[in-house]
Structures are given as C-alpha cells and as structure tokens.
C-alpha positions, -999 to 999 in steps of 0.1 A, spaced: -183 47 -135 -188 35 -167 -173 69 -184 -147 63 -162 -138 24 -178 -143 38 -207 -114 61 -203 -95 37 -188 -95 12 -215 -91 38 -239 -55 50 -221 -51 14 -223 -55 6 -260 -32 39 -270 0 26 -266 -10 -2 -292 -25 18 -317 6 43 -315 24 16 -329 0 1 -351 2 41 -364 39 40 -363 39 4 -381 17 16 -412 37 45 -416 70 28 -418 54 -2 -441 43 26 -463 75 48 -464 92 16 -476 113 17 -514 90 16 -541 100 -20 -552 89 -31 -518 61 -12 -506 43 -17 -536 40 -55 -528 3 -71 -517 18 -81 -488 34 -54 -476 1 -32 -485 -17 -52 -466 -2 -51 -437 0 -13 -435 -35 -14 -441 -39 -40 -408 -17 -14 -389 -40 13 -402 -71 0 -395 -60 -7 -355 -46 20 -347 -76 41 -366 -99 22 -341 -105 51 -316 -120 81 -308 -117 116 -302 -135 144 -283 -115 171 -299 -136 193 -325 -116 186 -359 -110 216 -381 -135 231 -402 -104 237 -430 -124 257 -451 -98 283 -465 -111 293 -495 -143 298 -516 -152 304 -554 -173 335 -559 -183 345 -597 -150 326 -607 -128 343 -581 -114 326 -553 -116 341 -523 -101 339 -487 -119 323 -457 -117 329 -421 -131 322 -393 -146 342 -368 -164 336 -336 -182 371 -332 -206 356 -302 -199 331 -277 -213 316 -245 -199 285 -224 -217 261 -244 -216 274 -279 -202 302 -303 -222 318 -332 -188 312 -355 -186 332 -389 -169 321 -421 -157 356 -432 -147 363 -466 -144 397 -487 -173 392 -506 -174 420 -532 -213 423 -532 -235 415 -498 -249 383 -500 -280 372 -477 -271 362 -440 -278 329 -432 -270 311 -395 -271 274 -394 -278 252 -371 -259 222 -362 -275 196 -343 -262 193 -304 -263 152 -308 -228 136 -299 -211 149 -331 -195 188 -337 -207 211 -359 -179 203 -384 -201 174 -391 -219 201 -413 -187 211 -432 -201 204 -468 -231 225 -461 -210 251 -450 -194 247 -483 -215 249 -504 -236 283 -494 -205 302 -488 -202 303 -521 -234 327 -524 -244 338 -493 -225 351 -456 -225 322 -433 -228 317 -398 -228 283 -378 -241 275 -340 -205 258 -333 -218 234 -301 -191 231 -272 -179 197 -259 -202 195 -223 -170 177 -209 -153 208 -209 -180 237 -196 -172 241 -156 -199 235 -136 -196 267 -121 -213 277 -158 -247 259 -148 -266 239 -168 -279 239 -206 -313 226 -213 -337 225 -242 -352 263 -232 -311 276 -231 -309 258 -271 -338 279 -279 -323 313 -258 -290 307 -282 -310 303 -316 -325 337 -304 -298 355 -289 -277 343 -318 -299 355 -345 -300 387 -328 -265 393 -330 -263 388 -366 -291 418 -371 -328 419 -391 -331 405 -423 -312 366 -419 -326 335 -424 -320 303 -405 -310 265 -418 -314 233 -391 -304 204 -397 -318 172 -377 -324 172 -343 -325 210 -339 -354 219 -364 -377 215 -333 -364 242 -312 -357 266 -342 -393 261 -350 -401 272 -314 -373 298 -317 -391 317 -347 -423 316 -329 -409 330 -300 -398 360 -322 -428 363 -345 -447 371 -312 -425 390 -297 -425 411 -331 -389 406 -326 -367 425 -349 -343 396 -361 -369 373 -370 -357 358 -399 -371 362 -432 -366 328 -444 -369 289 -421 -352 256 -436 -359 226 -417 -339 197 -430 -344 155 -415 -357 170 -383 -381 156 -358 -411 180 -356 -435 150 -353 -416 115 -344 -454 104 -343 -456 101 -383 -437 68 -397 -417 63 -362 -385 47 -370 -360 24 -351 -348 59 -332 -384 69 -324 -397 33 -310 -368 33 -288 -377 68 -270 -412 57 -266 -406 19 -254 -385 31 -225 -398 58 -193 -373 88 -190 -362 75 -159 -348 41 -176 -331 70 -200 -311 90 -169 -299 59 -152 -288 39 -180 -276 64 -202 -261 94 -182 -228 95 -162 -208 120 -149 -173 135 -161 -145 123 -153 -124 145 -128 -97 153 -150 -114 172 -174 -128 211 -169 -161 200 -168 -155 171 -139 -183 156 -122 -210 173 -145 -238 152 -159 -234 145 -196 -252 119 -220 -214 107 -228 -199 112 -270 -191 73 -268 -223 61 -253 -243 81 -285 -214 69 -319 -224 34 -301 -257 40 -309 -259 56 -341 -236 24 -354 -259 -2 -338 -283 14 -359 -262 3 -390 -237 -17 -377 -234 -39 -412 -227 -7 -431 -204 -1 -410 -189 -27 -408 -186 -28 -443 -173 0 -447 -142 -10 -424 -135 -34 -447 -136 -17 -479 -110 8 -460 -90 -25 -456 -92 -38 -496 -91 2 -507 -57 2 -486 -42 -30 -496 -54 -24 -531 -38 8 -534 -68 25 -544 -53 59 -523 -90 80 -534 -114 51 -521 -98 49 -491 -94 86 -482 -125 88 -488 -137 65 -462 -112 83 -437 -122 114 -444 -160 106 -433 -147 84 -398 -124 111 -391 -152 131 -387 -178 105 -375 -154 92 -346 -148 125 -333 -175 130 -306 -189 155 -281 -210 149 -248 -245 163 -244 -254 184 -210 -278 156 -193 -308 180 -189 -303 188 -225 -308 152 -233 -334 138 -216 -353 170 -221 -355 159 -254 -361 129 -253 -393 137 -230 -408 166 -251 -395 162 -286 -401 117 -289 -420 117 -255 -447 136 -253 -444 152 -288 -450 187 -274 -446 210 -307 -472 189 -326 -498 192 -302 -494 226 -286 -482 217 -256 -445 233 -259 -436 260 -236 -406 280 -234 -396 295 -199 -432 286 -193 -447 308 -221 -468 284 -242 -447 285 -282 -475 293 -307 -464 286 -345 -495 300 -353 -476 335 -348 -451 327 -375 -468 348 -402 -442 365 -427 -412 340 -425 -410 316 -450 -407 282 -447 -392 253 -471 -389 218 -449 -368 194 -469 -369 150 -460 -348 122 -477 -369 91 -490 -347 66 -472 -340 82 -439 -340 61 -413 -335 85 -385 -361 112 -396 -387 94 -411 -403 113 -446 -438 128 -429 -419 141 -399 -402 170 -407 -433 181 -432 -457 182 -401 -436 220 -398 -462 230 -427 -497 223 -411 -480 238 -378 -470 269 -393 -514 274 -404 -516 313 -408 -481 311 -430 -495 319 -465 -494 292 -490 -466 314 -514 -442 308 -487 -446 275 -479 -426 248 -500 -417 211 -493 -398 186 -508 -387 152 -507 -354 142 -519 -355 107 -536 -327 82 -531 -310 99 -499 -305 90 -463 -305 110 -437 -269 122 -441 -278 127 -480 -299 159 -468 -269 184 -466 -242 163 -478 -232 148 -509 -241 153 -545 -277 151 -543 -276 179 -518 -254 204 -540 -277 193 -571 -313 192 -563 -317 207 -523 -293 236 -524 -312 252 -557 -342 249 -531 -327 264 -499 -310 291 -523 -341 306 -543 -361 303 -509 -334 324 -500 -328 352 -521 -369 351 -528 -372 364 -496 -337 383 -487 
C-alpha cells in the first residue's frame, strides 16, 4: 500500500509542479529589461525548484554522441547486442580505426540506472570498446518472466561476458563488485574461455566487516525479516510488472538522502541563489547531477534482501561461505586475471578496507598483478566520476588494462 500512496500523491502533486514548470518558463522568457531583475529571477527560480521536486522511473539518456580518439572525433552509438528481461549488455559503438581492449562495466542494480555511470562511460570510450550491464526498471519485467536474484546477477556478469568473446576485462562499480568477484571465480574454475584478463573493483562491499559505516550498521542492526516487511511492496497494477515484489526506487533515493540530507539540502539551495543569481553554469550543474539522481529504478525483492543477507549479513565472500546455484565460489581459482581494487578516503558508503579485502581473497593471484589504491580526497561518487577519477584512477584502470590486453 504504501507504493500505492506514494503514487497517489505523486499524481497529486503534478498538476502543481506543471505549473510551477510553466511559471519559470514564462518568468524566464520575459524582455531582457525585465527578466533580468532579482525579483523576477527569483521567482523563476521558486517555480523551478517546485516543480523540479519529483521523480522519475524513466531511464534518462545516456547522450553520449561522440568521442575524441587521437584528436578525431568520432561517432557514438548505441547498441544493445544482448538482452534478457532484466538487463541488456548495451554497446557504445564507434568506428574505432585500431581495436582497442574490450571492457564490460558493471553498473550497480541499487535504485539508480546505469546512466548514473555516464562519466565513466566517457571517459574509456575514448581508448578502449565499451560495454555496460544497462539494469531494467523491476516495475516493468512481467511476472510471467520470474524472478531475479543475487545467483541470476552473477548468471548475467557471465553470460554477458561470454557474449562479448575471450580476451575482455571487467570494471564494477559499488555494490556489484561482490558478485563480479564471484562471477570471475566461477569462470576461472570452470577454465571458462571469456574469463577476463583484467578485474577492477571500485567502492564495493567485498567485506562490510572492515570500518562498517552508517550503511553497514544498518544491515546488521536489523533481522532480514524486519528488511521484507518494512521495506518491500508490491507494484502497482498499472504498470507491466503489476503485483511483483520490488524494493521500491523511492523507498531507496529516501535513503541514500537521509544519509546526507544537509548536503542535500544544501545543495537545493545553492540551485535556488545559482538561479536567482544568474549564475546559468552553477546551476546546470547542480541539475544536471539531480536529473540523474532523481531518476530511480525498483530492485526485484529477492534481489534485495539476498543482498542484504549474504553480502552485509552474513558476509559470505569474505569467509567462504558463498555459493552460486549451490556450488561453493572459490576466489582461490582466480589465478591469471589481474586485479586493481580502487577506494576513496572519504566514502561513506564503502568504507576504505572494504573493497581491498578482494586482494587477500584473490591468495594464489601473483603479486605482479595485484595493485590497490586509495584515492585521497574523494567520496564515494568521486571513484568514477569527477576530476579526480579522469586524473589519478583512470591512468590506473587504463595501464592495468592494456598491461594485460
């Protein structure tokens, strides 16, 4: 029911943001002489803000069209060359004039799309052939298509690999690092032939025992059962995936912003003195980033609180108790893929320790291709986005890369 209110008040709210929208528009389209005034700026930038103040379970565009190569710009497009009903292996074709190394990354499945990964996207088209795991909204998978749990994450990490061919290497980001961990040791055992040559695990929970932050304490102060009654709902019956359980998009942006609800905050109101200020850069900036942050996805309910049970729970990887379709996963049987785990010194979400617990796991990798590093002065979001991520961590994740293409 409460998805249901949700959606209710949401209807309710729209005709008054319409016309907050329509408001700002027309204070802004006023004559120059006008418009220009403080007054009139900010009240476009009132409008603005209410009429901002909702959300969306539509996956925005990934509006990458183009990409510099050696100085030469060249054409982007995308192509989903795999797909399943809850996720496509999408491609960012481009003509490159050499072949660059294949590289599939993997976006978290946590409440936001896989655009939420644009930048990183960005920034290694430019030298290598990239491929995304583009999640589906759970709201609209029939339930005619089943379920989706943490062992059908690790099935698409493989089955999406092996559709791009032998010789890739594989980037996760967050949440996901866990199951492509479990993925590659799958397929190092199996001797399978698209195990990749190279692992990146970026901000990702491999042990949530080491430096538990506000995230981790939650999952562990709480039994599972507390987690599926207060947490998951069903779909609502208009939508294609009525009546199937889901950890609702909503229920997680309120809980990532609770997390930082001043900054937030804040940054609402810089959007407000940006806007009334005129400052037209500031303030696309800060729309450009809640564009993306309000637009939200549900989870599939088994998905989520099998999660929460063996990756914050009961901390499964870490101490060899992980199994996948009730094989036990042994990272001892990664052996020739390198690995380069990568932490921000101020995350809050993926504590520094955490993702690094990857290198003891991995114990008959060889030392030469092994290689961790902490990024100073970044949150969690600083990882793979922003300047310090094009600066200092793509150099990493490239020569790791092409050192082992």
């Amino acid at each position: 029911m409460i998805y249901q209110n949700f959606e209710a008040y949401a209807e309710g709210v729209a005709p008054l943001r319409g016309m907050a929208g329509c408001a700002a528009a027309a204070l802004r389209s006023l004559p120059p002489g006008i418009a220009q005034s403080a007054l009139e700026r900010a009240g476009a930038a009132i409008c603005e803000l209410i009429a901002r103040a909702g959300l969306t379970h539509r996956r925005p565009a990934f509006a990458i069209d183009r990409v510099m190569v050696d100085g030469v710009p060249l054409a982007v497009r995308e192509e989903v060359v795999d797909a399943t009903p809850f996720g496509s292996l999408l491609h960012f074709a481009k003509p490159a004039p050499t072949a660059q190394p294949r590289v599939l990354v993997v976006a978290p499945m946590s409440g936001h799309f896989a655009t939420l990964l644009r930048g990183t996207v960005e920034t290694l088209l430019a030298e290598h052939e990239v491929f995304i795991t583009d999640w589906h909204n759970a709201r609209d998978v029939a339930l005619d298509d089943g379920g989706f749990g943490f062992d059908d994450f690790i099935d698409h990490v493989i089955r999406f690999l092996d559709r791009i061919g032998p010789g890739a290497h594989i980037v996760a980001v967050c949440q996901p690092c866990v199951a492509v961990l479990a993925a590659v040791a799958v397929m190092a055992e199996d001797r399978h032939r698209a195990t990749p040559h190279s692992m990146t695990l970026m901000a990702g929970p491999i042990d949530a025992r080491i430096n538990p932050t506000a995230v981790n304490r939650l999952a562990t102060s709480r039994p599972l059962g507390w987690f599926e009654r207060t947490l998951i709902d069903v779909v609502p019956p208009r939508h294609r995936g009525a009546w199937r359980r889901v950890y609702p998009g909503h229920a997680q942006l309120a809980a990532f912003m609770s997390m930082n609800i001043v900054r937030h905050i804040k940054a609402q109101l810089d959007l407000f003195c940006h806007l009334a200020n005129g400052e037209t850069e500031k303030a696309a900036a800060i729309r450009k980033f809640y564009d993306e942050y309000f637009a939200v996805m549900d989870l599939p309910a088994e998905f989520y609180l099998e999660t929460v049970r063996a990756v914050f729970q009961e901390h499964a990887l870490p101490r060899g108790r992980l199994a996948w379709r009730g094989h036990p996963v042994d990272t001892g049987a990664i052996r020739h893929t390198a690995l380069l785990t990568v932490e921000g010194e101020r995350d809050d979400i993926c504590a520094v320790g955490q993702t690094a617990a990857a290198q003891e796991l991995c114990f008959r990798l060889p030392r030469y291709l092994k290689r961790h590093h902490v990024q100073t002065g970044v949150g969690h979001y600083g990882v793979f986005n922003g300047q310090r991520w094009s600066r200092f961590i793509y150099p990493l994740l490239r020569d790791t890369i092409y050192a082992n293409d």
